[in-house]
C-alpha positions in Angstrom: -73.6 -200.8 -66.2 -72.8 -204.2 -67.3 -71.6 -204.8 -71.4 -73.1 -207.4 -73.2 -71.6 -208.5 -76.8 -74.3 -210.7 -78.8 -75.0 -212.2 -82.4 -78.6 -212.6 -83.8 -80.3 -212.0 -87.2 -81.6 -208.1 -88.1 -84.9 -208.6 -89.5 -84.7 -205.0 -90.8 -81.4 -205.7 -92.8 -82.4 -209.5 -93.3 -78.6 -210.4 -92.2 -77.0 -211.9 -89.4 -75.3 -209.5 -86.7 -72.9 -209.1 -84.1 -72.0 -206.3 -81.7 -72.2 -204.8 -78.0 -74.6 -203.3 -75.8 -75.6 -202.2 -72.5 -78.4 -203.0 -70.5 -78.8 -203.5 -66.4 -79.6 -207.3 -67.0 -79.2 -210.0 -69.8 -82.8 -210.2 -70.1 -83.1 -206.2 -70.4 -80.3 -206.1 -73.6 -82.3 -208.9 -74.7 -85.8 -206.9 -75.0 -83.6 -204.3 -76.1 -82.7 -205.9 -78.9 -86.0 -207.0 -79.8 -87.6 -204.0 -80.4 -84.8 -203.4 -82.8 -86.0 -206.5 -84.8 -82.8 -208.2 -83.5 -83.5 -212.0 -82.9 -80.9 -212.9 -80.3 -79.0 -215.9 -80.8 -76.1 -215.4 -78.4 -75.6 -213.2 -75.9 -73.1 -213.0 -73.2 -71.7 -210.4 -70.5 -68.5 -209.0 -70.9 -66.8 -210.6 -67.6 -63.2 -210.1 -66.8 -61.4 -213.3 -65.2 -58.6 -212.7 -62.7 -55.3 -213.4 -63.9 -54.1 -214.8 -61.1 -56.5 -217.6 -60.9 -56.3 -218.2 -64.6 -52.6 -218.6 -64.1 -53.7 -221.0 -60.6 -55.2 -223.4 -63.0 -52.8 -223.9 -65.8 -51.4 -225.7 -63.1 -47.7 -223.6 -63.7 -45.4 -226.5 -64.3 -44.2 -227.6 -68.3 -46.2 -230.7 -67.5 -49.3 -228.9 -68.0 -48.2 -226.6 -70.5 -50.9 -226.0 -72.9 -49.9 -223.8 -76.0 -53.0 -221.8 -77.6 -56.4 -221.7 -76.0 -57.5 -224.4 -74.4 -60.5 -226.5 -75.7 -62.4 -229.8 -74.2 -62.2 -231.9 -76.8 -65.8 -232.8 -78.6 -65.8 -236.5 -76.8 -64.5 -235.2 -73.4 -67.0 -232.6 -73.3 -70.1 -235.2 -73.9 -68.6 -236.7 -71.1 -68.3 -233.8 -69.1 -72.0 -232.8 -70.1 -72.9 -236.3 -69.0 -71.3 -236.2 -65.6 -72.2 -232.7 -64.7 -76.1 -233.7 -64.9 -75.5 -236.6 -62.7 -73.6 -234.6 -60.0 -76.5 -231.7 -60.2 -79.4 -234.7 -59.6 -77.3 -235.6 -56.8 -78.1 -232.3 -55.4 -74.6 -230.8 -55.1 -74.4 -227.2 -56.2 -72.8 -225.4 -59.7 -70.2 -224.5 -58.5 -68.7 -227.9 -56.4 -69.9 -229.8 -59.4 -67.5 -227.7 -61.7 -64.5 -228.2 -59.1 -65.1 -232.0 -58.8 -64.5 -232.2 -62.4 -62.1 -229.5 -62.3 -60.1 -231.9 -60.2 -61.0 -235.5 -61.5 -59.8 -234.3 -65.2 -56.9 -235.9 -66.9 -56.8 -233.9 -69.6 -54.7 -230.4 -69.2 -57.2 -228.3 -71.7 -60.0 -229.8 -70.0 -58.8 -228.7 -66.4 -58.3 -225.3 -67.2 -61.7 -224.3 -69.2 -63.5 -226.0 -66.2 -61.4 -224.2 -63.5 -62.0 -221.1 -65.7 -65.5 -221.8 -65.8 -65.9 -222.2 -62.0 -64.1 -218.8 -61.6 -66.6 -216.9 -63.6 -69.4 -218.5 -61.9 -67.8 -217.7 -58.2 -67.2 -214.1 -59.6 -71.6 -213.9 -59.8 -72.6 -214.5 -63.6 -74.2 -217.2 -64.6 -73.2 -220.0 -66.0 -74.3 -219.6 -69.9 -72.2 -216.4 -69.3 -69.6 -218.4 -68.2 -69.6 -221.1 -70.9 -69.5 -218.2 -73.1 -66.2 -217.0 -72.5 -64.9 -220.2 -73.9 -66.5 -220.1 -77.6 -63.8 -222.6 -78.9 -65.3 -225.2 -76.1 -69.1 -224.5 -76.1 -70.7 -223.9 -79.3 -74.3 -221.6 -79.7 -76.6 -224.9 -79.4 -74.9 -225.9 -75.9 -74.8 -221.7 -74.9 -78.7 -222.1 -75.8 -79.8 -225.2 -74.1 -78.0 -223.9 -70.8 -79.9 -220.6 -71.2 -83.6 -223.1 -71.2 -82.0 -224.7 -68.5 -81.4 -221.6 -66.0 -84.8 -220.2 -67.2 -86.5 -223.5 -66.8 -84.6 -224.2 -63.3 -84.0 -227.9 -64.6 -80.5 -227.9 -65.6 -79.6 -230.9 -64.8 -82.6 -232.6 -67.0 -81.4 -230.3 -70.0 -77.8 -231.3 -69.6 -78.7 -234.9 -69.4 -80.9 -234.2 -72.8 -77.7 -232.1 -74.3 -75.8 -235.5 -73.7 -77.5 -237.4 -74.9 -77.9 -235.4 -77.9 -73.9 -235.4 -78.3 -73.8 -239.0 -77.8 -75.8 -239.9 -81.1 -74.6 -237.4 -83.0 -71.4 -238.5 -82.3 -72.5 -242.2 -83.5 -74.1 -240.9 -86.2 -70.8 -238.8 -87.5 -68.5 -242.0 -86.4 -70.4 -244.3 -88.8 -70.8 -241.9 -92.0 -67.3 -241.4 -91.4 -66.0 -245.3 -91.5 -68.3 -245.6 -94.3 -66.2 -242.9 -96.1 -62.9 -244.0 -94.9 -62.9 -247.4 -96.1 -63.8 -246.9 -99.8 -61.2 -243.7 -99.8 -58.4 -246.9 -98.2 -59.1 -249.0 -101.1 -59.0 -246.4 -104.1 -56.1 -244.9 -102.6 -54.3 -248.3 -102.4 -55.6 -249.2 -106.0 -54.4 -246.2 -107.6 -50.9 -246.6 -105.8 -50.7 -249.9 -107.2 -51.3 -248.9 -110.8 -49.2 -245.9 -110.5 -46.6 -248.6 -109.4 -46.8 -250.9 -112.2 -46.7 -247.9 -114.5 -43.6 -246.6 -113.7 -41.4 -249.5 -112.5 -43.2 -253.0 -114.9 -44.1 -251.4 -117.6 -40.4 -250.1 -118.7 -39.3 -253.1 -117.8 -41.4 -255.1 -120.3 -40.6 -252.6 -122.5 -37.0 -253.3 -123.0 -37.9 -257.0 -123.2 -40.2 -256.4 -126.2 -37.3 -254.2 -127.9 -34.9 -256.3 -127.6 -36.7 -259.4 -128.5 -39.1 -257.8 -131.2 -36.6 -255.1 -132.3 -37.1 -251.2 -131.9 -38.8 -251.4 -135.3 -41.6 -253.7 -134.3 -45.1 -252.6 -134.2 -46.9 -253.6 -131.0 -50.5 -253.7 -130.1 -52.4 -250.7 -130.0 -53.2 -251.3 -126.1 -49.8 -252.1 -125.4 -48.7 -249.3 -127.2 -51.6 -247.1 -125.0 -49.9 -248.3 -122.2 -46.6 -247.7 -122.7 -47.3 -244.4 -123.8 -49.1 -243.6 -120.6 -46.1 -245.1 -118.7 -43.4 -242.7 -120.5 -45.5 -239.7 -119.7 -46.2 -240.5 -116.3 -42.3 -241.3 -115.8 -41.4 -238.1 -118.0 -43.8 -235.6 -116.7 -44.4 -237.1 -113.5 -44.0 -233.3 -111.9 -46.6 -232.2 -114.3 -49.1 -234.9 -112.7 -48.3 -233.9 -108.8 -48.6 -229.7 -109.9 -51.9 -230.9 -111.5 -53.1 -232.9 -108.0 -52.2 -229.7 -105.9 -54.2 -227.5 -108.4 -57.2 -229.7 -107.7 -56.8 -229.9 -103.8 -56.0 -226.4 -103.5 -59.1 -225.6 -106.5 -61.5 -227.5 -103.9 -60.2 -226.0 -100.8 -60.4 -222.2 -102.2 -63.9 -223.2 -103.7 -64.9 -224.0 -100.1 -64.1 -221.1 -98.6 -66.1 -218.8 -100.7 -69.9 -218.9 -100.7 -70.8 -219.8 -104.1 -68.6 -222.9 -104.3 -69.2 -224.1 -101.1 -72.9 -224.0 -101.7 -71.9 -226.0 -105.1 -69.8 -228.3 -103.5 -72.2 -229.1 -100.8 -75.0 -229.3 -103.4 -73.1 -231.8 -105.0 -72.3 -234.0 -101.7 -76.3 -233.9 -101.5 -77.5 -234.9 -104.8 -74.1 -237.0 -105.5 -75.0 -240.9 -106.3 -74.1 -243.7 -103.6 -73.3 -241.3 -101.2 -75.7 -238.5 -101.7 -78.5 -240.4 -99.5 -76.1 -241.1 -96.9 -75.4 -237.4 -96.6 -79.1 -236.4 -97.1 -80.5 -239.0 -94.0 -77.7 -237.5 -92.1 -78.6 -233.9 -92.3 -82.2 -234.6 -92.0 -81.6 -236.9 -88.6 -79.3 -233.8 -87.2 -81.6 -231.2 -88.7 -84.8 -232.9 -86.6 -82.6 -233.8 -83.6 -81.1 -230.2 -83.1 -84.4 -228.6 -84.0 -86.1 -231.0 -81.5 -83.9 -231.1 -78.5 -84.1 -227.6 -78.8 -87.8 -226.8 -78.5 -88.0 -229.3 -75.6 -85.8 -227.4 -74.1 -87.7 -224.1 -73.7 -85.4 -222.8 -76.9 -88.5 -220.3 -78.8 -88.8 -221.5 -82.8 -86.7 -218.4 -84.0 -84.4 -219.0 -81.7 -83.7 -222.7 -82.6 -84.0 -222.2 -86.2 -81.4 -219.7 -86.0 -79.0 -222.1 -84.3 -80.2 -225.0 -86.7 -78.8 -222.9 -89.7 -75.4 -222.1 -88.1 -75.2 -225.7 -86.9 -76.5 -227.8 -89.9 -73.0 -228.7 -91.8 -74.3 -228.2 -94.8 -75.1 -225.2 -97.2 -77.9 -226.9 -99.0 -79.4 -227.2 -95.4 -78.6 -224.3 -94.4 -80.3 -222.3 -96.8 -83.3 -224.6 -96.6 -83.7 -223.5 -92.9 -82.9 -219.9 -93.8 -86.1 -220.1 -95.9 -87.9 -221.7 -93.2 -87.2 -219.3 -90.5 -87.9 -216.3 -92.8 -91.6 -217.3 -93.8 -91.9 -218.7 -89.9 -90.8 -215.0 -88.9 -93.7 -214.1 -91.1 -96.3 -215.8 -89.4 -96.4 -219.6 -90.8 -96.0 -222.4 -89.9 -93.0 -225.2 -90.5 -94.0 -227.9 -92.5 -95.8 -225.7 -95.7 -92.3 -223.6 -95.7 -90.4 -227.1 -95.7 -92.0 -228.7 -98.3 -91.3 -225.6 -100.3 -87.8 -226.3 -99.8 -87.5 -229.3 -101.9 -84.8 -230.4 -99.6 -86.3 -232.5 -97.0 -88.3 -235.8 -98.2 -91.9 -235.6 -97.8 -92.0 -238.2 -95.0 -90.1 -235.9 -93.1 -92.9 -232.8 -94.2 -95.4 -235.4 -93.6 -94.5 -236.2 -89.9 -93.7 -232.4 -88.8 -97.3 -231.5 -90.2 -98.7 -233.7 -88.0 -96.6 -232.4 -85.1 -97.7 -229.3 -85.6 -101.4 -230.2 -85.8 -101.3 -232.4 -82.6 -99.3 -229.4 -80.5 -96.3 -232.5 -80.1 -93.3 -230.9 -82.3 -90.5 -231.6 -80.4 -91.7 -235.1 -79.7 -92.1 -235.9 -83.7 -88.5 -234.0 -84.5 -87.1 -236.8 -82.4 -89.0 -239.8 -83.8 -87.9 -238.4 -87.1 -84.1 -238.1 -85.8 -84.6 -241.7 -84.5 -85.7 -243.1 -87.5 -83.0 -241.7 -90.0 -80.3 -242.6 -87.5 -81.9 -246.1 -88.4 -81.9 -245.2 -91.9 -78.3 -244.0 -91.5 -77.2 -247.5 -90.1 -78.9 -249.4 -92.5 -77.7 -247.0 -95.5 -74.1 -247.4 -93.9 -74.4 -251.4 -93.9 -75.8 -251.2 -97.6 -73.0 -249.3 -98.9 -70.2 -251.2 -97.5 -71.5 -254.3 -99.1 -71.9 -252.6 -102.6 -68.6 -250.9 -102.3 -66.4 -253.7 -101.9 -67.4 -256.0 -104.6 -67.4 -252.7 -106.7 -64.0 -251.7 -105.6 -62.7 -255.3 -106.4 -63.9 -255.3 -109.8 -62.8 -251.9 -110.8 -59.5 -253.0 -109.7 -59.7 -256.4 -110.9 -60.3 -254.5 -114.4 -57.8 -252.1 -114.5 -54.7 -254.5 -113.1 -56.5 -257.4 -115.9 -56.5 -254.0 -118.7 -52.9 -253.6 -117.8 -51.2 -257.3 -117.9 -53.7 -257.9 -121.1 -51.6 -255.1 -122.8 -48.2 -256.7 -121.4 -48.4 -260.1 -122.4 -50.3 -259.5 -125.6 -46.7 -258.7 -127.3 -45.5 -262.7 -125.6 -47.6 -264.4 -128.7 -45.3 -262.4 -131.6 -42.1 -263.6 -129.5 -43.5 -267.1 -129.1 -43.8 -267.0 -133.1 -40.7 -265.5 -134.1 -38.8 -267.9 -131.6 -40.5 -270.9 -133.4 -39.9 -269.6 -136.7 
């Protein structure tokens, strides 16, 4: 009998879950599962893949070498996606289509996870069983939508959708992130020029007040600030870098345990300038996944499920996990949402009515369309506050800093008169 391994939430121990299980048919260790209060989010059959083959595809010379496991890259793979519906609208069958892009593929990694693909498939499971033996490759929402689409028997319509999907996202992820680069660019620029003067101007002017002034001399009190903060930089400069790594290493630990990532990702949320960038982002992937999802045959619990795991962000996360427990319970979406106080009440607003008209999916994605337009527009707006922001921080600091140097210039002027 065939072995299944699958991951869900227990409703009895109001966790999530992994393990294995028997059954004659996916769909049999599915039900199975069900009537232990298991909601399935992945499921896959335990298929072995011929060695042989495998070995076939790496394509065997140090050209095509590919240390690890292999994995399609995130912007290949929409591609892939992309190209695999066309081929399938064309009319030609699974299998060929994976083979034609087996073949056409540039990219080593690429090759092989398709070839490995088309082996499973030729070997009789299907090909959401397939994709599943490649977890680094095809995350649960791709898995999921594939599933719709071999239920449905329109897989070239879902795969077309799932691009699409990937496309925006991807858009969406490339503009938040040049709207973080740049700003990180400048301070990190600014605070190498200042650490600059610090340690190789300052000193210098130092000397040229002592020897001009005399040791004795009292200075300014900024200049004096200043030159302080230059000997202890120069002195103790170790102290500084051990007290950097602290930090980097204090944020990375934090994120790796529960509580602080939750903190830290409350704080990216609710965090001035960029919090709203980060907030129409989540919301416009939080109705998109949610959306393309139910369109696709994907039931609520289901796509909820995926939503959480998928969302990026604890904040979210938890927000959806509070969702899907009162929808489990019989309610609706929109009255557990607004409960939330995560998502802004346009959002509540505009799935309410989605619900009422019977049209969910359709007003997920107008809500995903019109925070992608909020995220472009947010985007614009911050670049255009940051920069004359950034200048005049910088401006100040460099202006604070040659204030305190030339300050001293008006005692030598006077004692050279005198």
């Amino acid at each position: 009998m065939p072995q299944y391994t699958y991951s869900g939430w227990d409703g009895n121990r109001q966790k999530n879950c992994k393990g294995k299980i028997e059954a004659a048919s996916q769909d049999a260790a599915t039900m199975a599962l069900r009537s232990q209060n298991i909601v399935v989010t992945e499921i896959r059959e335990v298929v072995k893949v011929q060695k042989t083959k495998a070995k076939a595809k790496s394509g065997g010379g140090l050209g095509n070498m590919t240390i690890g496991t292999p994995v399609i890259k995130r912007k290949e793979l929409t591609v892939v996606t992309r190209q695999l519906a066309i081929l399938l609208s064309a009319g030609l069958p699974l299998i060929r289509s994976l083979r034609t892009l087996e073949k056409q593929a540039k990219n080593p990694p690429t090759m092989m996870v398709l070839g490995k693909t088309a082996d499973i498939v030729e070997g009789g499971a299907t090909f959401a069983e397939a994709l599943s033996q490649s977890p680094e490759s095809f995350d649960k929402l791709y898995l999921n939508m594939v599933r719709a689409g071999e239920a449905s028997g329109a897989m070239e319509i879902i795969l077309d959708r799932l691009a699409g999907f990937m496309e925006k996202a991807a858009r969406i992820a490339g503009k938040v992130k040049s709207a973080m680069i740049y700003p990180s660019v400048i301070m990190s620029i600014a605070i190498l020029a200042v650490v600059g003067l610090m340690i190789f101007i300052v000193p210098n002017f130092r000397k040229i007040f002592s020897d001009l002034l005399g040791p004795d001399e009292p200075l300014p009190g900024i200049t004096e600030f200043l030159i302080a903060c230059s000997d202890s930089m120069i002195e103790t400069w170790y102290y500084w870098l051990i007290g950097v790594g602290i930090i980097i290493v204090g944020f990375k630990v934090a994120a790796r345990i529960p509580a602080g990532k939750y903190a830290l990702d409350w704080c990216k949320y609710y965090m001035p300038l960029f919090g709203p960038l980060i907030m129409k982002t989540a919301v416009s992937r939080f109705s998109r996944t949610l959306g393309t999802l139910m369109s696709s045959g994907v039931p609520v619990l289901s796509a909820l499920a995926i939503v959480k795991e998928t969302s990026g962000n604890d904040v979210v996360s938890d927000a959806v996990q509070k969702v899907y427990d009162a929808v489990k319970e019989g309610e609706g979406i929109s009255g557990p949402l607004s409960r939330t106080k995560v998502f802004p009440e346009m959002v509540i607003s505009m799935v309410e009515v989605g619900e009422e008209t019977g049209k969910l999916p359709e007003m997920l994605d107008k809500i995903a369309n019109t925070y992608d337009e909020e995220v472009d527009n947010s985007v614009s707006a911050l670049t255009s506050l940051i920069e004359p922001l950034m200048i005049v921080g910088l401006a100040g600091v460099v202006g604070t800093i040659v204030i305190a140097l030339f300050l001293p210039l008006t005692k030598i002027i006077e004692k050279m008169s005198g």
